[in-house]
N, C-alpha and C positions, 0 to 999 in steps of 0.2 A: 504493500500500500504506500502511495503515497502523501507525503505530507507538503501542501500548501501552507507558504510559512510568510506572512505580510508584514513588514515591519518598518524603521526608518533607519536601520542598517546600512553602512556607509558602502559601500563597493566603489572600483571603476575598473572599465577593460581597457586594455592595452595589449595589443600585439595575438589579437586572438584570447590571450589571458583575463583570469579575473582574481583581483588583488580585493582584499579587505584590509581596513584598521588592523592589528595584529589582535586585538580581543577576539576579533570574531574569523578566524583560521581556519582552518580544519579542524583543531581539536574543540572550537568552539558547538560544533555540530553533530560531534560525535552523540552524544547525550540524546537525540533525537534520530540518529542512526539508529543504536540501540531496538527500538521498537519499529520506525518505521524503515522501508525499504530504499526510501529514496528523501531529499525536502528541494521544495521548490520554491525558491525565497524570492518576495519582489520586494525589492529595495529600493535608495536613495542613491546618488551620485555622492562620493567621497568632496563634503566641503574642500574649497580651495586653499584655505590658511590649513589643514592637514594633508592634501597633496604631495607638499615633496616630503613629508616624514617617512617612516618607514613601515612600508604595507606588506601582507601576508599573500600568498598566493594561493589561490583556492584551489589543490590538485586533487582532489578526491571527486571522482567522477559519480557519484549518486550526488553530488550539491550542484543544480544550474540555478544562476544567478540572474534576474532580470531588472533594471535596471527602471524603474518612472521617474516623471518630472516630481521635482517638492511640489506640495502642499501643506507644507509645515505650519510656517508664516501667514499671516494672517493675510498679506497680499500677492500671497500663491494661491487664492483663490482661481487665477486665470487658468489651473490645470485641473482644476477638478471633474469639469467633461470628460479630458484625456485619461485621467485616472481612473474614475468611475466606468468607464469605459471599458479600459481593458480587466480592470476589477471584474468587473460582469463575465467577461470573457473566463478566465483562470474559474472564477471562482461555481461557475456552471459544471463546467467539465472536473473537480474539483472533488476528492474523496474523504478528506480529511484536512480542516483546514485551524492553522494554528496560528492569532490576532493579535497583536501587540494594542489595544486600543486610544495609547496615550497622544492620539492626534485625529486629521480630520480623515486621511484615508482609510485608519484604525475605525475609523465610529461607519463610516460606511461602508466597510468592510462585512461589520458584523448587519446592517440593514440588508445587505443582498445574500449576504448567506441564512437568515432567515428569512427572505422573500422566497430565495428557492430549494428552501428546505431542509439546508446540507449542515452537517454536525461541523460544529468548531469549538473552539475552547480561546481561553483567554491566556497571556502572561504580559504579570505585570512585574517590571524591573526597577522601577523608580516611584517618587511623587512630582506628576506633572503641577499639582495647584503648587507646591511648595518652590519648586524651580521657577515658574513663572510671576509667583507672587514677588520674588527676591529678583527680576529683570529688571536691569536698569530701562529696559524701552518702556514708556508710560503706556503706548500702544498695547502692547504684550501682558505689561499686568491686568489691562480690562477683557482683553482676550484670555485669559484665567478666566475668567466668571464664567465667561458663557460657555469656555469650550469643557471645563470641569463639570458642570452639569448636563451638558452633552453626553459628556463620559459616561457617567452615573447612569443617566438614561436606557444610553445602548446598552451594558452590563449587567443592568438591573437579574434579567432572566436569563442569565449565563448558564449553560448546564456545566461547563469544567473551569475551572480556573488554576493556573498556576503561578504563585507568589514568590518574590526572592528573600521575602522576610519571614519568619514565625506568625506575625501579631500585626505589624503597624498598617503594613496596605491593606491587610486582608477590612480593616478597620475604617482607612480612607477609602478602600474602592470595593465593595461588598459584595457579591451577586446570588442568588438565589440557589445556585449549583453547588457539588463538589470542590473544595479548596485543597491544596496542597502546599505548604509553604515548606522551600527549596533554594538555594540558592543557586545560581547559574555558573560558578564559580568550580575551574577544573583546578584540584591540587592533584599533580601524576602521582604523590605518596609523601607521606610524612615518617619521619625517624628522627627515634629520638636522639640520636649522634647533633642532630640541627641543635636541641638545647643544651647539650653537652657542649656543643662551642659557642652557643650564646653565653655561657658562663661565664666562661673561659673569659671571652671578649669583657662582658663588664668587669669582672676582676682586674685586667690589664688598663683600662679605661682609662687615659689619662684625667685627674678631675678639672683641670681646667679647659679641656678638650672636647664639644659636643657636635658630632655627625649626624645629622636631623634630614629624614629623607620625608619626600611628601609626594607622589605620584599620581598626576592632574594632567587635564589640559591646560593652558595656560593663555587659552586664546580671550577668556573672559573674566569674570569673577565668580561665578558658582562654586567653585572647587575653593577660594577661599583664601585665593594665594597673598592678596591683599592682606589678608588677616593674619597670613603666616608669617609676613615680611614685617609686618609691624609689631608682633610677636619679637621674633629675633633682634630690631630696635631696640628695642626695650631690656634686652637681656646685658645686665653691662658687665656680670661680675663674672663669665667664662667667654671664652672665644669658641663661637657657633658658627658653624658652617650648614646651609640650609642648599639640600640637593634637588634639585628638581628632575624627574621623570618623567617626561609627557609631550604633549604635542602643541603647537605656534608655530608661530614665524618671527624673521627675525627680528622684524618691527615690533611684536610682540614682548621679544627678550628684552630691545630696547630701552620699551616702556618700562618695561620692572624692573631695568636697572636704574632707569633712574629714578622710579617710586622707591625704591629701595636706600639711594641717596636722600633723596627727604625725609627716611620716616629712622636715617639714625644705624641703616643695614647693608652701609656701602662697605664692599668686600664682603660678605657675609652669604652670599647669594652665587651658584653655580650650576647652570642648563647640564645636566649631564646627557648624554650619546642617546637617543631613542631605541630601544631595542625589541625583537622583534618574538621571542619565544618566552613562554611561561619560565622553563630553565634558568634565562638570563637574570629574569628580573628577581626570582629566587634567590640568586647571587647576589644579585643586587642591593638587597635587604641587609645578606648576610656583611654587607660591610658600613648599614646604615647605623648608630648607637641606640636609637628610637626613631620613627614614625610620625605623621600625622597628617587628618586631612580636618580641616576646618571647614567644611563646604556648608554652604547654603543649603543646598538641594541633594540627597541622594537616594538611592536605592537602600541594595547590601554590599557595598564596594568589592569588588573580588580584591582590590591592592590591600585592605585590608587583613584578607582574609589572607591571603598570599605572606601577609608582614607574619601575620600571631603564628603561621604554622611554622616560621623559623624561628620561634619564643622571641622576635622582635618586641619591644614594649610601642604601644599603640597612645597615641592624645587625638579624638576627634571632638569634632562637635557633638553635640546632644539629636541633629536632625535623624528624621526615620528609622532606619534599622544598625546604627551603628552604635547605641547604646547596647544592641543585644551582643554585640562582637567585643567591646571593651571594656563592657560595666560603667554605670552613672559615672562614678566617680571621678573617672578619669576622660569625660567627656566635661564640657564648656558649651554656651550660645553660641549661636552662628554672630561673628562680628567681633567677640568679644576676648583681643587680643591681650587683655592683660591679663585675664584670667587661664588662656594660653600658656603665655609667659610664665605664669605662676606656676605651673602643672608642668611645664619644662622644667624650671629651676625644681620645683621637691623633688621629680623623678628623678632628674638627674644627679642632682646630690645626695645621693644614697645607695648605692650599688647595693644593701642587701634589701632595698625598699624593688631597685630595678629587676635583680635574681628572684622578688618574688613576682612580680607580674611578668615575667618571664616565661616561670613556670605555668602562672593563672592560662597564661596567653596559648602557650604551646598545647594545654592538656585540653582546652576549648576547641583548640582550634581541630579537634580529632573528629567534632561534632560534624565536620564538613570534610573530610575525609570522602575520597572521591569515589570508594567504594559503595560507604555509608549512603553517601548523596544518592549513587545510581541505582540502587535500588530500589529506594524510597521516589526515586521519579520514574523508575521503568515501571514501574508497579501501576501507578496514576497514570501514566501514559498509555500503557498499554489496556488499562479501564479505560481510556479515551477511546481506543482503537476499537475494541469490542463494541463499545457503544456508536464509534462509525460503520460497522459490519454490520450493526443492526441495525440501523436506519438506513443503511443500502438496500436491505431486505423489502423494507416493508413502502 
């Protein structure tokens, strides 16, 4: 069988080829390999400030990729005929189809697959009201209102849904169906050798030495970078070095270096290489001292989830589901860089205070263990499938 998979998934082709963001790769897909035979994704074009980063190539022949105009934006309204269009088309011929709903092809998506009758389900990865209501375009926050109710709407009478939190979406975005709460997040295996040298590492630690990793896009401010940089300002009594992970340009980097200069975090601040495999960024971790995303807006971060399972010690904000990855405590408001600052400096001042969320961190993060995880969604999924079989039938 296969799976019709609709989303706002970044792609672009080249040279016959089809490249993703590296989230979304081949192993991003597997998980839906799993039960179904084939997926059939219609996506987005890879925005242009992420274009020359570094993209994933999609080589696994059960994923073709089809590419539609945005209707994201509120004045991408002019593609919605063209959308709606070949929506209709895919989703007729269409045996199994699986919705992202957090936009406007998502919500019409799900009106033509109940006009003709066809089983779908839902996932939800983020909080679209809370990203939205935190845009700086004044336009965008009143497009919040209408398009959040929207939402609600279409989902109301969902029969499947799949969440990437325990609690919090299932909470903001409700529906009538089946839930499963799951995170999208592939760890290839955890060992505990990874805490055994995070020990190590804080033991050696020098104390007036802190390596602060934070992995974002850096093209806006949702992820928070703003708040990270004024953070590290603020820090006068170690010398902190704040690593970036993520994808802009270089007018971009510009920018925050020199936001970086007025807010007190000149030197302090360093774009590191974009890189393209789970593996890497593994490593990656492994030579960060601690962690953190401050974002306005999120899902269940997989960088997160990626940081705890190397017993990396984590500081987020308190938004969506990133309290259930790091515990209150060691979460903060969205904005609120002194209180950041603050939870930098206790963590860091304490190597037996850091060797314990170390521990907290590593033995959590087994909860999302990629075995644990696939089962727990082939299971749901494949209840999906069965319940597409039978509405084939009938």
């Amino acid at each position: 069988m296969k799976l019709l998979y609709i989303s706002k998934f970044q792609f672009t082709k080249r040279d016959g080829k089809t490249f993703a963001l590296p989230a979304y790769g081949n192993h991003f897909w597997e998980k839906y390999l799993d039960v179904f035979d084939s997926v059939d994704v219609l996506a987005e074009n890879v925005k242009e400030y992420l274009n020359n980063g570094t993209l994933a190539e999609i080589t696994d022949a059960r994923i073709s990729v089809e590419i539609l105009p945005r209707n994201t934006a509120p004045q991408d309204f002019v593609n919605d005929g063209i959308i709606k269009k070949r929506l209709e088309e895919k989703i007729k011929e269409a045996e199994a189809i699986l919705i992202k709903p957090a936009c406007r092809k998502g919500i019409m998506a799900i009106k033509l697959a109940k006009k003709y009758k066809k089983p779908y389900m839902i996932e939800l990865t983020g909080d679209l009201k809370m990203t939205l209501r935190n845009h700086p375009n004044p336009l965008k926050r009143m497009y919040n209102l209408i398009l959040h109710q929207q939402i609600l709407r279409a989902i109301k009478d969902c029969p499947f849904g799949l969440y990437v939190t325990e609690k919090h979406l299932q909470k903001v975005y409700p529906i009538a169906g089946k839930q499963c709460g799951c995170t999208d997040t592939v760890l290839p295996y955890i060992v505990e050798e990874s805490l055994e040298k995070r020990i190590q590492k804080i033991e050696k630690m020098p104390a007036e030495e802190v390596h602060i990793g934070m992995i974002a896009s850096y093209h806006g401010t949702r992820k928070g970078l703003d708040t990270a940089i004024k953070a590290i300002g603020h820090i006068k009594n170690r010398k902190v070095m704040l690593h970036i992970l993520g994808l802009g340009t270089e007018e971009d980097r510009r920018k925050w270096f020199y936001y970086a200069k007025r807010h007190g975090a000149e030197g302090k601040m360093v774009f590191d290489p974009s890189l393209s495999s789970v593996e890497e960024v593994l490593h990656w971790n492994d030579r960060m001292d601690l962690c953190i995303l401050p974002s306005r807006s999120e899902g269940l971060p997989r960088c997160i989830v990626e940081s705890i399972s190397r017993g990396c010690p984590n500081i987020t904000s308190n938004v969506c589901g990133m309290p259930e990855l790091v515990g209150e405590c060691w979460t903060h408001d969205p904005k609120d860089y002194r209180k950041l600052a603050s939870l930098i400096e206790e963590l860091t001042g304490d190597k037996d205070l850091m060797k314990k969320v170390a521990m907290e961190s590593f033995n959590h993060s087994k909860n999302y263990e990629q075995s644990r995880l696939k089962a727990k969604r082939n299971a749901f999924l494949a209840e999906f499938k069965a319940y597409c079989l039978e509405k084939a039938k009938n």
